[in-house]
C-alpha positions as CSV (number, residue, x, y, z in Angstrom):
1,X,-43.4,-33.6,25.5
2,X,-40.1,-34.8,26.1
3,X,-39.3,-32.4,28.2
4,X,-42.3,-32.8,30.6
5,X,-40.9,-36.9,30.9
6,X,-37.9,-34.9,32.9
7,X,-40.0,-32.9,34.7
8,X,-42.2,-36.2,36.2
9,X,-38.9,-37.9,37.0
10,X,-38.2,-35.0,39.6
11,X,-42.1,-34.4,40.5
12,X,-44.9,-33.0,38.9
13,X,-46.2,-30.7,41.3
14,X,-44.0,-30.3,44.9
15,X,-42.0,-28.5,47.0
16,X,-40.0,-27.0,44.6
17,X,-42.9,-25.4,42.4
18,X,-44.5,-24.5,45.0
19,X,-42.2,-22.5,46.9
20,X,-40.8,-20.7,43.6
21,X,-44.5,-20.3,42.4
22,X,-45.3,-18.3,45.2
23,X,-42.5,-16.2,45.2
24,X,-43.3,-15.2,41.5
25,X,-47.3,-14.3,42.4
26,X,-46.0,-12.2,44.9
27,X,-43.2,-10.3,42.6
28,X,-46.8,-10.2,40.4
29,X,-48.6,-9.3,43.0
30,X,-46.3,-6.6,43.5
31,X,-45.5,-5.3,39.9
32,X,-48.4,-5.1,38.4
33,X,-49.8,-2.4,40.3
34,X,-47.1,-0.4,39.0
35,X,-49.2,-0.5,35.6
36,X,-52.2,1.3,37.1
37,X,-50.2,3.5,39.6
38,X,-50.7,6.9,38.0
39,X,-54.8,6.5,38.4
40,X,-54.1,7.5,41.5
41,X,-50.8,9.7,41.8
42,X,-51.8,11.5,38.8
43,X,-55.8,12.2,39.7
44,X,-56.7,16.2,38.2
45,X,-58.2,17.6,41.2
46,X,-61.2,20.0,41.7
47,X,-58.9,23.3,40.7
48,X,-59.2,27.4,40.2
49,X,-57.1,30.3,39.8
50,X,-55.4,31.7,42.8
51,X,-56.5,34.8,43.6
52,X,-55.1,37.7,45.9
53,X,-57.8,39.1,47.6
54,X,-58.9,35.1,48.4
55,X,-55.7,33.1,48.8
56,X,-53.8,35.7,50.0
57,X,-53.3,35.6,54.1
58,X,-51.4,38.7,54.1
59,X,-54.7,40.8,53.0
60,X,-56.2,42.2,55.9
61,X,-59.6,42.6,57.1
62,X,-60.1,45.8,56.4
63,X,-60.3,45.2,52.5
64,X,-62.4,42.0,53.0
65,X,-64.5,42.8,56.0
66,X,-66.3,40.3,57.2
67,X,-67.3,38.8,54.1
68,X,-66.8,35.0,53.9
69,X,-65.2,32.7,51.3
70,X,-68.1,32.3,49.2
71,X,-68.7,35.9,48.7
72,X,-65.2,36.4,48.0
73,X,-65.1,33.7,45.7
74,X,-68.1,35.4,43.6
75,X,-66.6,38.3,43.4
76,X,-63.1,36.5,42.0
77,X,-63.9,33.7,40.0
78,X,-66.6,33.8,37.2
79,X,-68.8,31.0,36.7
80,X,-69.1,28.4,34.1
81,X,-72.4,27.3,32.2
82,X,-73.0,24.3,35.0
83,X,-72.7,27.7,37.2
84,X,-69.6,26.4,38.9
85,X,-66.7,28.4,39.5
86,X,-64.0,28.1,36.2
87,X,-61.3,26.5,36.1
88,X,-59.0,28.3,34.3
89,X,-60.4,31.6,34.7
90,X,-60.7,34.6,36.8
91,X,-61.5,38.2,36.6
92,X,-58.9,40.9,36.2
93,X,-60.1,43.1,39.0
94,X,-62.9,41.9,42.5
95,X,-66.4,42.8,40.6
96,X,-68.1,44.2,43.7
97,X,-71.3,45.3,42.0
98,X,-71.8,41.2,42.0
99,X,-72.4,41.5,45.7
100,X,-75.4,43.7,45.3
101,X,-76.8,42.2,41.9
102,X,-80.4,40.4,42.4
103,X,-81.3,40.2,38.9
104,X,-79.3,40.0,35.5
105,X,-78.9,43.1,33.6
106,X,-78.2,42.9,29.2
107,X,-76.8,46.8,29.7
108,X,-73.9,45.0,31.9
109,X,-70.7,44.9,30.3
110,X,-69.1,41.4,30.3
111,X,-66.3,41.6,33.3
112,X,-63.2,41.4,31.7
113,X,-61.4,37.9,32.8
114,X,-57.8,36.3,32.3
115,X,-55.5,33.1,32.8
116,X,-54.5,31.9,36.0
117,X,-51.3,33.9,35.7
118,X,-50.4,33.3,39.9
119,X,-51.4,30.0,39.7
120,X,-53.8,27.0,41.2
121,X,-55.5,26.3,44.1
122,X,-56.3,22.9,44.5
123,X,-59.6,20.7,46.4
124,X,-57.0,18.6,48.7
125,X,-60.0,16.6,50.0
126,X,-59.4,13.2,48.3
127,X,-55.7,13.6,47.4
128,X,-53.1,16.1,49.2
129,X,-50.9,16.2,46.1
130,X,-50.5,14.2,43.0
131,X,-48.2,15.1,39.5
132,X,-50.7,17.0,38.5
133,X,-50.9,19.9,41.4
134,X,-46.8,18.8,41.2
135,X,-46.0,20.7,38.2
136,X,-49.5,22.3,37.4
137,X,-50.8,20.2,34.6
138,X,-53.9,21.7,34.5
139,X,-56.1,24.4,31.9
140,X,-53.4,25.0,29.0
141,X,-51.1,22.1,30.4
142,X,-53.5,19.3,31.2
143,X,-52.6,17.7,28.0
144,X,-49.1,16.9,29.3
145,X,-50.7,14.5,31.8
146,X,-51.0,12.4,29.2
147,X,-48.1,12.4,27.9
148,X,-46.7,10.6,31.2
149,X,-49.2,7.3,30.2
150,X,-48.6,7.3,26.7
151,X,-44.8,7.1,27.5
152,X,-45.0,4.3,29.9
153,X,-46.9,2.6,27.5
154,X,-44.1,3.0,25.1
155,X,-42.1,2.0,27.3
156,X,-44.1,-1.5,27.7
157,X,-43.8,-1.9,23.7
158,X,-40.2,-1.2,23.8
159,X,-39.5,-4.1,26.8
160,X,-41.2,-6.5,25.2
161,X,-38.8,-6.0,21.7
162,X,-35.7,-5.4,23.7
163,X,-35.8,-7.7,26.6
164,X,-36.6,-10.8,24.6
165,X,-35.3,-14.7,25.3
166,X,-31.8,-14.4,24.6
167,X,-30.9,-13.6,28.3
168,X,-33.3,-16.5,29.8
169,X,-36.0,-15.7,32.2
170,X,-33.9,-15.4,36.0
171,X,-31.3,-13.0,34.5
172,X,-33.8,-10.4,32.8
173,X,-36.2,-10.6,36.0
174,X,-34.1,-10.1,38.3
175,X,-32.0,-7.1,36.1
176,X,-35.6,-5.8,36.1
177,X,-36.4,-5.3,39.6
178,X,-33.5,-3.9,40.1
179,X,-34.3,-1.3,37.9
180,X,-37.4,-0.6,38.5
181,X,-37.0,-0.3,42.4
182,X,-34.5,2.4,41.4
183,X,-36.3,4.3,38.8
184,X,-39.5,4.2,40.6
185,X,-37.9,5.9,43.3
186,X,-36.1,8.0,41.7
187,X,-39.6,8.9,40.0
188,X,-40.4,9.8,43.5
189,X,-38.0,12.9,44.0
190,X,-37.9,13.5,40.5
191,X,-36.9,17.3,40.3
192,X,-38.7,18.7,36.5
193,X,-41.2,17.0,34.6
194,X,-39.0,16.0,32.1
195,X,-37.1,13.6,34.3
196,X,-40.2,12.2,35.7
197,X,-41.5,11.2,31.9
198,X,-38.1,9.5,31.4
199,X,-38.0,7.4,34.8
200,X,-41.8,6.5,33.4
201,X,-40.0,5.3,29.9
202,X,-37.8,2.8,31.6
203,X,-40.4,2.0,34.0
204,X,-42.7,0.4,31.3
205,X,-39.9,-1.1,29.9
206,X,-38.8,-3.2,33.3
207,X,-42.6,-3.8,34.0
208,X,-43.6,-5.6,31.1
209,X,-40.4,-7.7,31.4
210,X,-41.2,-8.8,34.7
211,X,-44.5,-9.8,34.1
212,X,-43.5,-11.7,31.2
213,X,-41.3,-13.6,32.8
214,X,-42.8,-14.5,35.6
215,X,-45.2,-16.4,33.9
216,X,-42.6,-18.3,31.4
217,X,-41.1,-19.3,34.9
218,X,-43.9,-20.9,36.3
219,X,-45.5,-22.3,33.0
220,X,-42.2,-23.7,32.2
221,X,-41.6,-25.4,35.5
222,X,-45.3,-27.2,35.6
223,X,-46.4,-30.0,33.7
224,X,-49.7,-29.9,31.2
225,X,-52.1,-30.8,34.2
226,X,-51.8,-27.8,36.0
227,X,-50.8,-25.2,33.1
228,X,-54.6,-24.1,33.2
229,X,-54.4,-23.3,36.8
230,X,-51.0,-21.7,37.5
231,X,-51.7,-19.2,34.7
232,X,-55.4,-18.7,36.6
233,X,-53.8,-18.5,39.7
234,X,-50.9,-15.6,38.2
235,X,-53.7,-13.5,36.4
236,X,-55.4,-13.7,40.2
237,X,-52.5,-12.2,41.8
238,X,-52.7,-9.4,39.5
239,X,-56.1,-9.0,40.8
240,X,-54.6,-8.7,44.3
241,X,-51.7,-6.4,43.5
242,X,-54.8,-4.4,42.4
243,X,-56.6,-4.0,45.4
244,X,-53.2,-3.9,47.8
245,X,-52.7,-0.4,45.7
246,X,-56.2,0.7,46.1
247,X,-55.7,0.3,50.0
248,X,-52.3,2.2,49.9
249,X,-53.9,4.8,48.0
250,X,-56.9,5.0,50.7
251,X,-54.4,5.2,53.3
252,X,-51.4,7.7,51.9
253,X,-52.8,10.5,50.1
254,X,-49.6,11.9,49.1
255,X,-47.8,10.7,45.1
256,X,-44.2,10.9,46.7
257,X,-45.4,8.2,49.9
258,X,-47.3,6.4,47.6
259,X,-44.8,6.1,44.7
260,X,-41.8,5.2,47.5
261,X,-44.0,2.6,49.1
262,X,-45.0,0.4,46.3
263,X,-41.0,1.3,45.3
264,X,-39.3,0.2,48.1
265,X,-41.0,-3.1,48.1
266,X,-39.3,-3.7,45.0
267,X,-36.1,-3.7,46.5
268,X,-37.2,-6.5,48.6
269,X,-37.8,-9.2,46.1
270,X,-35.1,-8.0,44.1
271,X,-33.0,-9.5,46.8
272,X,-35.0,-12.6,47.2
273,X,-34.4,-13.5,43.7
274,X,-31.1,-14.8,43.8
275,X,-32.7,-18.2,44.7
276,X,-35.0,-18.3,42.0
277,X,-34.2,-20.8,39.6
278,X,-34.3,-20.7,35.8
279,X,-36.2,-22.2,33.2
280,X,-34.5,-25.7,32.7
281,X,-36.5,-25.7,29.7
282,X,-35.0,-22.5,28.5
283,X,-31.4,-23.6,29.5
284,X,-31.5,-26.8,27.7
285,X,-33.2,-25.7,24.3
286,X,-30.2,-23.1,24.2
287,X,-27.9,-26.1,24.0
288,X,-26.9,-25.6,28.1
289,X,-28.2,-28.9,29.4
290,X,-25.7,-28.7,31.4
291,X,-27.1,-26.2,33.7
292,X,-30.5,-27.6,32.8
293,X,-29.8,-30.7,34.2
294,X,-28.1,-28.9,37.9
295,X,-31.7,-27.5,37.9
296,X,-33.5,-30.7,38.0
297,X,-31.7,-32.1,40.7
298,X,-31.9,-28.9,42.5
299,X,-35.4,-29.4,42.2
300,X,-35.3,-33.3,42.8
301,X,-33.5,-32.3,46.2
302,X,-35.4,-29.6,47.3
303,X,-39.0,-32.2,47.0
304,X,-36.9,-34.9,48.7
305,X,-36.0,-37.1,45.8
306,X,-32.8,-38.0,46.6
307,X,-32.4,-40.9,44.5
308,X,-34.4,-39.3,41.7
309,X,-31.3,-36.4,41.5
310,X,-28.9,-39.0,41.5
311,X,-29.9,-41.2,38.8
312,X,-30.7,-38.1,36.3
313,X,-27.3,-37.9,34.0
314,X,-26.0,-36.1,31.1
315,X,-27.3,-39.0,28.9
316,X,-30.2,-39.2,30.3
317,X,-31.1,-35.7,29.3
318,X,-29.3,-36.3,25.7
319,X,-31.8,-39.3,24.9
320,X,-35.2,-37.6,26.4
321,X,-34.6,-33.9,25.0
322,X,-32.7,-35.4,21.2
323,X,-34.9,-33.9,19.3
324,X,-35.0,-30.9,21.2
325,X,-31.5,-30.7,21.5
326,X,-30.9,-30.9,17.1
327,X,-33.5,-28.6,16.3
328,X,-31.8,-25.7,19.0
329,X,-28.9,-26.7,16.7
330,X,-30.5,-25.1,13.4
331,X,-31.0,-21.2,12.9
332,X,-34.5,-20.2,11.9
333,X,-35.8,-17.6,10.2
334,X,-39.0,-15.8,10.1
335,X,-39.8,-17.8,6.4
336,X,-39.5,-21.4,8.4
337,X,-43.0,-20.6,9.7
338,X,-44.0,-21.2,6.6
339,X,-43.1,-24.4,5.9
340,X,-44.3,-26.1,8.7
341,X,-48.0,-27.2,7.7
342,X,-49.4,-27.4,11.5
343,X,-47.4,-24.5,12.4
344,X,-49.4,-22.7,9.5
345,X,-52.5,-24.3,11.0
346,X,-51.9,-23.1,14.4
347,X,-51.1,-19.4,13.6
348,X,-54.6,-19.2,11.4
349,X,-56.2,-20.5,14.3
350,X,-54.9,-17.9,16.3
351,X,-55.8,-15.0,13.9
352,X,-59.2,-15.7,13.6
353,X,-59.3,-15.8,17.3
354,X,-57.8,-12.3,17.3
355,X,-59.8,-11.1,14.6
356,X,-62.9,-12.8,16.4
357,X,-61.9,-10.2,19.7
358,X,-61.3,-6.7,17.9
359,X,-64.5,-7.5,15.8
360,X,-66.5,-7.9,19.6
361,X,-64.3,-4.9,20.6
362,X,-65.6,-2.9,17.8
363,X,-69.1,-4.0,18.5
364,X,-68.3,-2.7,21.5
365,X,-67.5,0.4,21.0
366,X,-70.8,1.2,18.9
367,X,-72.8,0.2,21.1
368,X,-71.1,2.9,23.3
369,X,-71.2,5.1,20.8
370,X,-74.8,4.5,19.4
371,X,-75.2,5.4,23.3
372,X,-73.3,8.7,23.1
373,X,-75.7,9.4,19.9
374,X,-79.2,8.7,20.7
375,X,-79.6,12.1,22.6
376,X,-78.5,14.0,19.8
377,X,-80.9,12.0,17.9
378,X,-82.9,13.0,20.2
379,X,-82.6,17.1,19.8
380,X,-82.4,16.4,15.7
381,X,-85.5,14.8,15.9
382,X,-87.0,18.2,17.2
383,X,-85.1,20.2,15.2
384,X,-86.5,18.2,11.8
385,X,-89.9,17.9,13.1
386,X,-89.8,21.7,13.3
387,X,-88.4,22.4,10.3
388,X,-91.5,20.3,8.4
389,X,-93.8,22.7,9.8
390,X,-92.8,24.8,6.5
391,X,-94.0,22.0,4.4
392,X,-97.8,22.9,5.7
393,X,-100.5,24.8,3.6
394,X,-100.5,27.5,6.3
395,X,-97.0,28.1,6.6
396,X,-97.1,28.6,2.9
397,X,-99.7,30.9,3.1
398,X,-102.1,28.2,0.8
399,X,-105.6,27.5,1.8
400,X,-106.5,24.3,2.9
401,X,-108.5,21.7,0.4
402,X,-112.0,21.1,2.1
403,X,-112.8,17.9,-0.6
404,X,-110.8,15.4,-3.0
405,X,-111.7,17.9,-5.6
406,X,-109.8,20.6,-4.0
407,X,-107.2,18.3,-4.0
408,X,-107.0,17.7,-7.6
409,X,-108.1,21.1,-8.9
410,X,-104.6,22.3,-6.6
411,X,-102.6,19.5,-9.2
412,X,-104.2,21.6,-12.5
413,X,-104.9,24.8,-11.5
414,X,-103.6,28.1,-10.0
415,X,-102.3,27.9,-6.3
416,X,-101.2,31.4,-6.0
417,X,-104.7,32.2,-3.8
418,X,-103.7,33.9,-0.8
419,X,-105.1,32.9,2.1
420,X,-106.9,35.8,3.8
421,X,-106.1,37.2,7.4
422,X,-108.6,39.1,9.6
């Protein structure tokens, strides 16, 4: 709390936050749809086998006729059990007799068929390209398109270890844009596929950081009162950054304009972020009052408070943050947790809060999964009500007991009389 008494000798809530608040939602703003960008430039789209005698313009009409693109495509591309045209399939040589077949046959031989050997043709309607028609990551190599989110999401856990506190909040930001403006474009005209997962790696890595820090700066920089709000107001702008991208992407339907776009933008606030200013919190904790104090008159000035900047000193800051200031003196370790009993206290707290959400998330997912299964239950309940049909006195070829007699004469006697058939 000591360090909120400087913060309402320069202002709780002014100029000052205000204009470096709103900077930082819009770097948010910005970022975050960087997170969710391949939903869009990495959509699979509607995709079959390219085939000569249909994609081919050179083919001239004398071997197609007048025959139009449907018939053509019947005749090249065997259907699937939804009786839509494969994906991944097409057959070796144009089955004419197709063209003239009204019924189905079982003395047909199956048409042989084989992989899309000349490549895709792709349903351009929603999207004109994305990574996928890029590099072909359909059929065999669809599974690669994943590979491109599991990296960047490696690359999110690796910015959060690496690009810790050590380098205070302004510094690592601002490295960050830089980097991803250049990687993210780069991304853009990346020649092979391989490149393009790499520029994804470091991507994560200078998203996460961003993110991170933008919050820490305006947390940091705003008293108790309006802690609640700020953090509202920064998980809002990611809200926003969401549906800015959605527009873009309803407007450019092309991954390189897209990516270059919400890229170049980037640069932008990279350059604007010179005159953000950095945590005084973090400076002084990390025994630089020096520079922590410069901030708070920077801050004093910029709301007005002349006299305000000129009355905070070096002792001033000594005597409010002193207990601050001697415990950024002493190294901890991972073991000091321990020993601090409402530290303890705090950190059970927060596991049974996290324990509290995977258990709901897990509820979750069986509800969705008891979902997936009650069809199937379903079917099996068909399949076992069939199957007790053997358990009957008819299906065992037994006659049926006409009186509780019956009954109990079947429990003592013989049971091997056949039942008779006319």
């Amino acid at each position: 709390l000591a360090f909120q008494d400087l913060l309402d000798q320069v202002g709780v809530m002014g100029r000052f936050q205000i204009i470096q608040m709103a900077f930082l939602l819009l770097c948010n703003a910005m970022v975050f749809p960087h997170v969710i960008l391949e939903n869009f430039t990495a959509l699979i789209l509607g995709h079959r086998c390219w085939v000569h005698i249909l994609d081919n313009d050179r083919v001239s009409d004398n071997v197609t006729g007048s025959l139009s693109q449907d018939t053509l495509l019947r005749i090249s591309i065997p259907l699937d059990s939804n009786l839509k045209p494969e994906k991944c399939q097409h057959f070796i040589h144009p089955q004419w007799q197709l063209l003239h077949q009204n019924g189905t046959f079982s003395n047909m031989s199956e048409p042989d068929t084989g992989h899309c050997m000349d490549g895709w043709v792709y349903d351009r309607n929603s999207f004109l390209s994305t990574t996928v028609t890029e590099w072909d990551l359909v059929c065999e190599s669809q599974s690669l398109n994943s590979v491109t989110k599991f990296v960047f999401m490696a690359g999110i856990l690796m910015g959060e270890i690496i690009c810790g506190h050590l380098f205070g909040r302004r510094l690592l930001m601002m490295w960050s844009l830089f980097q991803l403006a250049v990687r993210e474009t780069c991304a853009a005209l990346a020649p092979t596929f391989l490149v393009y997962c790499t520029l994804c790696l470091l991507a994560g890595m200078s998203t996460t950081t961003i993110l991170t820090n933008t919050i820490h700066l305006i947390v940091e920089w705003t008293t108790p009162k309006y802690q609640a709000t700020v953090t509202t107001v920064t998980l809002l702008s990611a809200n926003i950054g969401q549906i800015i991208l959605g527009s873009l992407a309803y407007g450019i339907r092309k991954w390189h304009a897209l990516q270059l776009v919400v890229s170049i933008t980037i640069f932008f606030l990279f350059i604007y972020s010179r005159w953000v200013s950095e945590s005084a919190r973090w400076l002084i904790i990390n025994n630089k009052p020096k520079e922590g104090l410069q901030k708070h008159r920077k801050a004093a000035r910029v709301k007005g408070m002349e006299t305000s900047a000129d009355t905070l000193t070096m002792e001033a800051v000594r005597s409010t943050m002193k207990e601050e200031l001697k415990a950024a003196q002493i190294k901890r370790s991972l073991c000091d947790f321990f020993h601090t009993p409402n530290l303890c206290k705090w950190i059970l707290c927060i596991v049974v809060c996290v324990s509290t959400a995977t258990g709901l998330g897990i509820i979750g997912a069986c509800g969705s999964l008891g979902a997936a299964l009650v069809p199937l239950l379903m079917i099996l309940e068909i399949i076992l009500t069939g199957l007790a049909v053997y358990l009957l006195p008819e299906t065992r070829n037994q006659p049926l007991p006409d009186s509780l007699q019956d009954i109990e004469n079947e429990k003592q006697g013989d049971t091997s009389i056949k039942v008779t058939h006319f």
